[in-house]
VEXTORKE-476455 format. One record per residue (C-alpha): x, y, z. Coordinates in steps of 0.05 Angstrom, whole numbers, padded with zeros to 5 digits, always signed. Example, Ala and Ser with C-alpha at 12.3 -4.5 7.8 and 13.67 -1.06 7.14 Angstrom:
2
+00246-00090+00156 +00273-00021+00143 
//
This chain:
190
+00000+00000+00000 +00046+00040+00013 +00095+00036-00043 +00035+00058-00083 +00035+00114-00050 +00110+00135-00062 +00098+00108-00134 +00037+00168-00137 +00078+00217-00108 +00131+00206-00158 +00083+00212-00215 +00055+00273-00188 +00117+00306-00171 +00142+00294-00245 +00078+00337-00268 +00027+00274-00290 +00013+00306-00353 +00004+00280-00429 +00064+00278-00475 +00016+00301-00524 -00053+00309-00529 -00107+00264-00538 -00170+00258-00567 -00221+00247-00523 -00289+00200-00532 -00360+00220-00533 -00381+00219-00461 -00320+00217-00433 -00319+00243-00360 -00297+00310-00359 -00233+00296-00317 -00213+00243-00361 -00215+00288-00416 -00185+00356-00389 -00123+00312-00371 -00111+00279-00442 -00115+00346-00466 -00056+00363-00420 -00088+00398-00354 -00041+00382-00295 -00102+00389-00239 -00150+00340-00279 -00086+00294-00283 -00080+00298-00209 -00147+00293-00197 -00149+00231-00242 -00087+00197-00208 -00131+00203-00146 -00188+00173-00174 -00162+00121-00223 -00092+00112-00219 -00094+00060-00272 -00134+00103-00319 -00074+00158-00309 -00030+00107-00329 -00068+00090-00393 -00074+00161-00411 +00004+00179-00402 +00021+00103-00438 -00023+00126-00493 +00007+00202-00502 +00080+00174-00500 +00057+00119-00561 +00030+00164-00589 +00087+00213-00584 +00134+00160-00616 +00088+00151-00674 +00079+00228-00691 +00159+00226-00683 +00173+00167-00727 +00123+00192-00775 +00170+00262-00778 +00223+00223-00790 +00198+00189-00855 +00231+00130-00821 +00202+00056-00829 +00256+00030-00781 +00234-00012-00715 +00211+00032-00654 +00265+00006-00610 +00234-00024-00550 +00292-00057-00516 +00264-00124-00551 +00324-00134-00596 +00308-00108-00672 +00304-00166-00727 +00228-00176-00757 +00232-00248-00762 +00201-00289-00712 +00253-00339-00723 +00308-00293-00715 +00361-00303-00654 +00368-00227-00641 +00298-00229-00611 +00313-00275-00563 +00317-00227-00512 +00247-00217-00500 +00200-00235-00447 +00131-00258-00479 +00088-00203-00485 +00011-00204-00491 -00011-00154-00551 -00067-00112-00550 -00104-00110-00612 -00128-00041-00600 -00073+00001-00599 -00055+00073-00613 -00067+00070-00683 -00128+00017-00690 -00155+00056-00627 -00151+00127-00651 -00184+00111-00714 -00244+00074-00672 -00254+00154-00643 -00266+00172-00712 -00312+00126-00723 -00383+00154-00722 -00410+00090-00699 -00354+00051-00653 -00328+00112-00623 -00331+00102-00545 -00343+00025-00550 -00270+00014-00540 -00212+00025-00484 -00139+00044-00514 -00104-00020-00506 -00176-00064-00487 -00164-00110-00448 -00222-00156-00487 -00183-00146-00540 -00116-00185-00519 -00077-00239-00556 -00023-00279-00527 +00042-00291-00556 +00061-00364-00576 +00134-00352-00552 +00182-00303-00537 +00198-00289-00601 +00132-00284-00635 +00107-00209-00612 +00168-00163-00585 +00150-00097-00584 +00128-00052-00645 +00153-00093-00700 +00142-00081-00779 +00086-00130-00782 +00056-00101-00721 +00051-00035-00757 +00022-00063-00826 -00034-00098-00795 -00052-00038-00751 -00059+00004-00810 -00091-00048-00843 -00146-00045-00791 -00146+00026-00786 -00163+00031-00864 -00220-00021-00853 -00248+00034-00798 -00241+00085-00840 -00271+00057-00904 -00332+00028-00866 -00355+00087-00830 -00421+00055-00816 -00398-00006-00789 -00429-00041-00723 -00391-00079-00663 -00409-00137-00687 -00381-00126-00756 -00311-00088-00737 -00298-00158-00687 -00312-00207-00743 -00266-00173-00780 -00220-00181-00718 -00228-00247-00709 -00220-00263-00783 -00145-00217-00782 -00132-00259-00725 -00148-00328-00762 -00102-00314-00822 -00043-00370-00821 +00010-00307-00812 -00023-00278-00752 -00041-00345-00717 +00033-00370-00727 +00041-00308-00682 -00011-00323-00634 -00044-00395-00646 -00106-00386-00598 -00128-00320-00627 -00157-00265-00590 
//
């Protein structure tokens, strides 16, 4: 208890603010949304009521500060995540990461859901219904190549079916998910 404490004091001495801002869903509580759009007192009033949604927030501002930097850049290099950097799941160099769950609905999938005019608000950044588990250690590390291809490729299926329902946007989830590529990645789905 206690070390949560000094953990919350840490965060709020380091001013618990967004990176960047963030868009903010219809319905949102007002809090939540003052601090993705950077307002140190909603922040702190957040971290006081939902630690774990401050966390989110400031996780999803510092993604989303790497993509809008990367994107700058013009580069299509690896975000380096401390993973190791090779794309190939077979690849040695990899072998230096712990297994790591992914979260289908990430910054990019995510952000184009809250343009959405019909799924915006149905979804969490990072939803945790929305989780796949790695088959090894080497088969998700980080924000790899084929990480980014199929969240754009998602993010273009939002976009070019604007009218789409729940039900429709996870079939197509579940059908990304089934494709021989994907499942060598993670076998039991999502």
């Amino acid at each position: 208890m206690h070390v949560g404490f000094l953990a919350l004091s840490l965060l709020l001495s380091q001013g618990p603010v967004p990176v960047v801002p963030l868009p903010c869903a219809p319905g949102e509580l007002s809090v939540v949304c003052q601090c993705k759009q950077g307002f140190a007192q909603a922040c702190q009033t957040l971290a006081v009521q939902s630690l774990d949604k401050l966390r989110d927030i400031l996780l999803a501002a510092e993604m989303a500060k790497a993509v809008q930097e990367k994107a700058k850049e013009g580069s299509t290099d690896v975000v380096d995540t401390g993973c190791g950097t090779g794309q190939d799941p077979n690849d040695d160099d990899q072998s230096k990461c712990t297994g790591q769950d992914h979260h289908i609905i990430d910054m990019a999938v995510w952000t184009a859901l809250n343009e959405h005019d019909v799924l915006r608000g149905l979804y969490r950044y990072r939803d945790p219904r929305f989780v796949a588990q790695a088959k090894d250690l080497k088969a998700h590390c980080g924000y790899q190549d084929w990480h980014r291809k199929v969240d754009a490729e998602i993010a273009a299926w939002i976009k070019k079916f604007g009218q789409a329902t729940a039900e429709q946007f996870e079939a197509y989830l579940r059908e990304v998910y089934a494709r021989p590529e994907i499942q060598v990645r993670f076998p039991n789905g999502f």
